[in-house]
PLY file of the C-alpha trace (Angstrom):
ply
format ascii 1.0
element vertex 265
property float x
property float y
property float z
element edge 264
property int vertex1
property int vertex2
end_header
120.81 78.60 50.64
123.29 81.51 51.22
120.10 84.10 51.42
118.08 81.48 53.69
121.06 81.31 56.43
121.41 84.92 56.18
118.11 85.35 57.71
118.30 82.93 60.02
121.31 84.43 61.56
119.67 87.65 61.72
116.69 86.42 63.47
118.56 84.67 66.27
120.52 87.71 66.80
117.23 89.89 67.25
116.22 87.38 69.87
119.67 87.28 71.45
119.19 91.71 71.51
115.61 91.68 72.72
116.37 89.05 75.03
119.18 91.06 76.48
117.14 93.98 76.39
114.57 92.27 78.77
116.62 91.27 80.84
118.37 94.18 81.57
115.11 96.38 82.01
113.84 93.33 84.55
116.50 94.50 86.86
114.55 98.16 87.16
110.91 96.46 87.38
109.46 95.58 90.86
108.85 92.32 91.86
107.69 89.93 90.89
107.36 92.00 87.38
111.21 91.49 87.06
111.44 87.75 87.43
108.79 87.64 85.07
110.18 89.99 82.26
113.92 88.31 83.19
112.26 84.88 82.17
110.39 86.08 79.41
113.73 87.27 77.98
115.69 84.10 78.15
113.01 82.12 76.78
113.13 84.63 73.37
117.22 83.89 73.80
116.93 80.25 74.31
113.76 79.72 71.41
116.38 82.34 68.89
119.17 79.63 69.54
117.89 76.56 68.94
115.76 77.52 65.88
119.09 78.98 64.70
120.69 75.73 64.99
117.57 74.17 63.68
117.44 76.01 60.34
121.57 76.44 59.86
122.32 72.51 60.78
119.64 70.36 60.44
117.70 71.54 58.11
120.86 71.42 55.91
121.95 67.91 57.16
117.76 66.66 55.96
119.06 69.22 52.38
121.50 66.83 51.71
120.51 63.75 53.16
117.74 63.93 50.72
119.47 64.92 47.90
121.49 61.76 48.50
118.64 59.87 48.67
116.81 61.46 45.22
119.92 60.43 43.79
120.07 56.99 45.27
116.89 56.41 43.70
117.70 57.22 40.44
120.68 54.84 40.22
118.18 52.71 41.65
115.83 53.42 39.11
118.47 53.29 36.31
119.22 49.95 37.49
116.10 48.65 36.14
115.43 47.03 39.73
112.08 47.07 40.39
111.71 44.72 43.79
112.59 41.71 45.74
110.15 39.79 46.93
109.08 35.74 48.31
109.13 33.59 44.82
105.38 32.74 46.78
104.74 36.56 47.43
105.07 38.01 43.98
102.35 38.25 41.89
102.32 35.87 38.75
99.47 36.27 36.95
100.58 40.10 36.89
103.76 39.31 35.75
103.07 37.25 32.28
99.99 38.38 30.83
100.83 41.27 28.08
104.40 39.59 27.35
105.07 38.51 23.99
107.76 36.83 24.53
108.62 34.54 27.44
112.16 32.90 28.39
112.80 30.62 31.29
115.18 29.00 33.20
114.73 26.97 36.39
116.97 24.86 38.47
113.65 24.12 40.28
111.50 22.46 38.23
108.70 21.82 41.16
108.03 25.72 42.01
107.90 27.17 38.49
105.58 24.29 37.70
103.29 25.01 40.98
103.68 29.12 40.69
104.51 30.35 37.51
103.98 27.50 34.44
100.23 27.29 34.97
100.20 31.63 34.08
102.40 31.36 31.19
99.78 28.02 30.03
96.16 30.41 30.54
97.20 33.77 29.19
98.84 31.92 25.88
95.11 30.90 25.48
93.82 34.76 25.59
97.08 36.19 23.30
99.78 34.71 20.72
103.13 34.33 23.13
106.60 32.48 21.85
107.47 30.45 25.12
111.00 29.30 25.56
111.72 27.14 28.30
115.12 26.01 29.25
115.78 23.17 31.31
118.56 21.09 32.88
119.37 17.88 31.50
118.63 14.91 33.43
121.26 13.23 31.70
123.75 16.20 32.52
127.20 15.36 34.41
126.28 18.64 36.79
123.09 17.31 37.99
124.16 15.64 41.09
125.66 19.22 42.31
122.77 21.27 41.38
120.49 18.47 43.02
123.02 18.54 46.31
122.65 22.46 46.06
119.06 21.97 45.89
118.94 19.86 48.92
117.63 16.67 46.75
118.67 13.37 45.84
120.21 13.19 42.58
117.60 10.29 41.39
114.71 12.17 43.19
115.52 15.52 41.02
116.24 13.87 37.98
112.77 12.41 38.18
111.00 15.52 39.06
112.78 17.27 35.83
111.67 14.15 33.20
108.26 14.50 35.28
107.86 18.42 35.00
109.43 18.60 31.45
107.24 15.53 30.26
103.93 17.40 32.33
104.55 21.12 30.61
104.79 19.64 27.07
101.49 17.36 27.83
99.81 20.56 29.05
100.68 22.63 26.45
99.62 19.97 24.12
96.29 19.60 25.80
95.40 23.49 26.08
92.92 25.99 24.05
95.71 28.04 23.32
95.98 30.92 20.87
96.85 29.69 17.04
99.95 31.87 17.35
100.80 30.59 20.39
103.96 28.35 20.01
106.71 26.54 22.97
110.16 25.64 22.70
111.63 23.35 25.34
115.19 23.01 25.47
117.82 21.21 28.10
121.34 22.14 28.77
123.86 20.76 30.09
125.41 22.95 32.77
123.16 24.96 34.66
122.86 28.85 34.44
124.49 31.33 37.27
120.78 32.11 37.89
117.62 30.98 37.36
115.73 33.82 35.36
111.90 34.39 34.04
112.13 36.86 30.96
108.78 38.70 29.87
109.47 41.21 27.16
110.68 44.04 29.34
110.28 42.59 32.73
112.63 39.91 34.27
112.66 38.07 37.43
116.02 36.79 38.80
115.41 33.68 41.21
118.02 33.98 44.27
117.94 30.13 45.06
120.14 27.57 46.75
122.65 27.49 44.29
123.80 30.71 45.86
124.33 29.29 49.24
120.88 30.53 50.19
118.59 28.06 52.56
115.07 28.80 53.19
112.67 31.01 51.57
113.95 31.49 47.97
113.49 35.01 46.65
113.40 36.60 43.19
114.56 40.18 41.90
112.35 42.12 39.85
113.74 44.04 36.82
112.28 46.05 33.90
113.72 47.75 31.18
110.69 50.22 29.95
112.04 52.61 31.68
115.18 52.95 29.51
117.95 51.01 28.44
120.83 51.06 30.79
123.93 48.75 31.58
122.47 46.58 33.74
119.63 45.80 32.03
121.48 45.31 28.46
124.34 42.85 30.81
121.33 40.68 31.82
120.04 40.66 28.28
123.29 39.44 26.62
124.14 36.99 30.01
120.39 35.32 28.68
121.04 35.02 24.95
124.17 33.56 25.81
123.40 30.87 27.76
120.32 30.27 25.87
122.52 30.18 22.73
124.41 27.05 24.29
121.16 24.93 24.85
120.56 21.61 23.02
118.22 21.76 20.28
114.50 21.43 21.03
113.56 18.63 22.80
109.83 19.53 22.03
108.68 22.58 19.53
105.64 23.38 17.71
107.09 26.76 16.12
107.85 26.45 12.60
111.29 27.83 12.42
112.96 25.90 15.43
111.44 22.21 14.26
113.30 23.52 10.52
116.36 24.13 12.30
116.31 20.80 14.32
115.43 19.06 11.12
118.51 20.32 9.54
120.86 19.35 12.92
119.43 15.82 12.79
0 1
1 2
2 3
3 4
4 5
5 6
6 7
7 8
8 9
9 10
10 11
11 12
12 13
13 14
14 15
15 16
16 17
17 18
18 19
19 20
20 21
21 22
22 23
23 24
24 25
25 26
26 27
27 28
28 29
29 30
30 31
31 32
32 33
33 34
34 35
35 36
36 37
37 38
38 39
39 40
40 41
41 42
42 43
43 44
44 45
45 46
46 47
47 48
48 49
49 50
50 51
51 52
52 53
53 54
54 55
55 56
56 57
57 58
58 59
59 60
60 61
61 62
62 63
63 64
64 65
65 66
66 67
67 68
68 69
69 70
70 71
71 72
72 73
73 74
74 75
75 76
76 77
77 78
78 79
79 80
80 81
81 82
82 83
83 84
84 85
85 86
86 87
87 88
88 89
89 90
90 91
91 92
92 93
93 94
94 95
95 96
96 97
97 98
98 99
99 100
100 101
101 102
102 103
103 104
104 105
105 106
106 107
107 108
108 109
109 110
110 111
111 112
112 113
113 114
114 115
115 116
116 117
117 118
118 119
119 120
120 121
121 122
122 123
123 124
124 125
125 126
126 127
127 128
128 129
129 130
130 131
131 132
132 133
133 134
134 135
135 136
136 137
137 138
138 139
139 140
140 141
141 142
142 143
143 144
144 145
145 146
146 147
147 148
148 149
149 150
150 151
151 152
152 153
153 154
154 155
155 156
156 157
157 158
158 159
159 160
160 161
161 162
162 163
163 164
164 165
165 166
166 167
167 168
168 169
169 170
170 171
171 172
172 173
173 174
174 175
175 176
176 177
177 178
178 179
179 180
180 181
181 182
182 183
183 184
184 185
185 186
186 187
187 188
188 189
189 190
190 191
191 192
192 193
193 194
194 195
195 196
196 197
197 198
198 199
199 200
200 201
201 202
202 203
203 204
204 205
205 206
206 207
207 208
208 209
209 210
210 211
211 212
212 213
213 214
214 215
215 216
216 217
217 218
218 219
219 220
220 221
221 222
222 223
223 224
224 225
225 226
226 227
227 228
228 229
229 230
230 231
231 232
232 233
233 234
234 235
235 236
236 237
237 238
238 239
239 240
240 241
241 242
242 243
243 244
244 245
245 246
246 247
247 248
248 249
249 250
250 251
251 252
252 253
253 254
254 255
255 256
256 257
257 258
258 259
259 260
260 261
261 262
262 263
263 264
């Protein structure tokens, strides 16, 4: 950077010299020879200037500002954050198919089962995935805030979670899915700080009216195959923990969780 600016200063003060230089021989030349050269010169002294200040300043300034930005975008990228988009924007079926394992929680019931639940049902035809879904509990003492969060009437939401909860264990009943294939549906009775879909190494974080947002809900997009960082392990242990304080199964066709119900009852 040192070497670059040393040129630059020397080429602006050639033009400065040979602009000088013109101009004084312009005063010896007849006219209109001397008006001419006389221009000629300040143009080389004018040009020399402000490419000077070009190359010194802003070039620089654009240096930096980019190396703030490169830098920006790692953190970024270290953040695991991967987009935001319109819950009706992003692309499901992209989202779910690979997954192994898939972990949900909604505080609306009507979208995941219009957007996302219908994915999660066809690709656990085509390849063995462990679905957990997580639920709130109509019979929870919260749901009359989440449904006034939600813009709903308590009865109204409580009968669109029995409906949706009742309609995703019927469907999953109903389906050609893979043998390995296997749901867990569980209820809880205080709702999570967000809503989250969890697919292996990709998450999506639903920003919804239980943040104070009205109108078009969105949804943050994470993923962790890029590295494991803070963030990303912070999201994983703010899921297991909440999903550790869910009620056992109400439905569950994989062995191990109808064993450990068994043993609760």
């Amino acid at each position: 950077m040192k070497a670059t600016s040393g040129r630059v200063l020397l080429i602006v003060l050639a033009c400065i010299v040979v602009g000088l230089i013109l101009m004084w021989w312009s005063t010896v030349l007849p006219v209109p020879w001397g008006a001419l050269v006389s221009t000629f010169g300040a143009v080389v002294i004018t040009v020399g200037l402000v490419n000077g200040v070009s190359d010194l300043f802003l070039r620089q300034t654009v240096a930096r500002d980019l190396m703030s930005y490169m830098a920006s975008d790692r953190r970024l990228v270290e953040s695991g954050l991967d987009g935001m988009q319109a819950l009706n924007n992003v692309d499901w079926s992209s989202f779910v198919p690979f997954a192994r394992t898939i972990q949900c929680y909604t505080n609306d019931p009507s979208s995941f089962r219009t957007l996302i639940w219908h994915h999660i049902l066809d690709r656990s035809a085509e390849r063995p995935k462990e679905v957990e879904l997580h639920f709130l509990d109509p019979s929870s003492s919260t749901l009359e805030t989440v449904a006034n969060q939600l813009g709903q009437e308590s009865n109204t939401y409580r009968s669109i979670l029995e409906e949706v909860i009742q309609d995703v264990e019927d469907d999953w009943k109903k389906s050609k899915r893979h043998k390995k294939s296997s749901l867990v549906i569980r209820t809880t009775q205080a709702p999570a700080r967000h809503a989250y879909l969890r697919c292996d190494q990709r998450y999506a974080l639903f920003i919804d009216p239980l943040d104070g947002h009205r109108g078009q809900n969105y949804a943050l997009l994470l993923r962790s195959d890029r590295g494991t960082y803070p963030s990303i392990q912070w999201l994983d242990d703010s899921i297991n923990r909440f999903q550790s304080n869910s009620k056992a199964p109400r439905y569950s066709d994989r062995a191990e969780e109808n064993d450990d119900h068994l043993i609760e009852e």
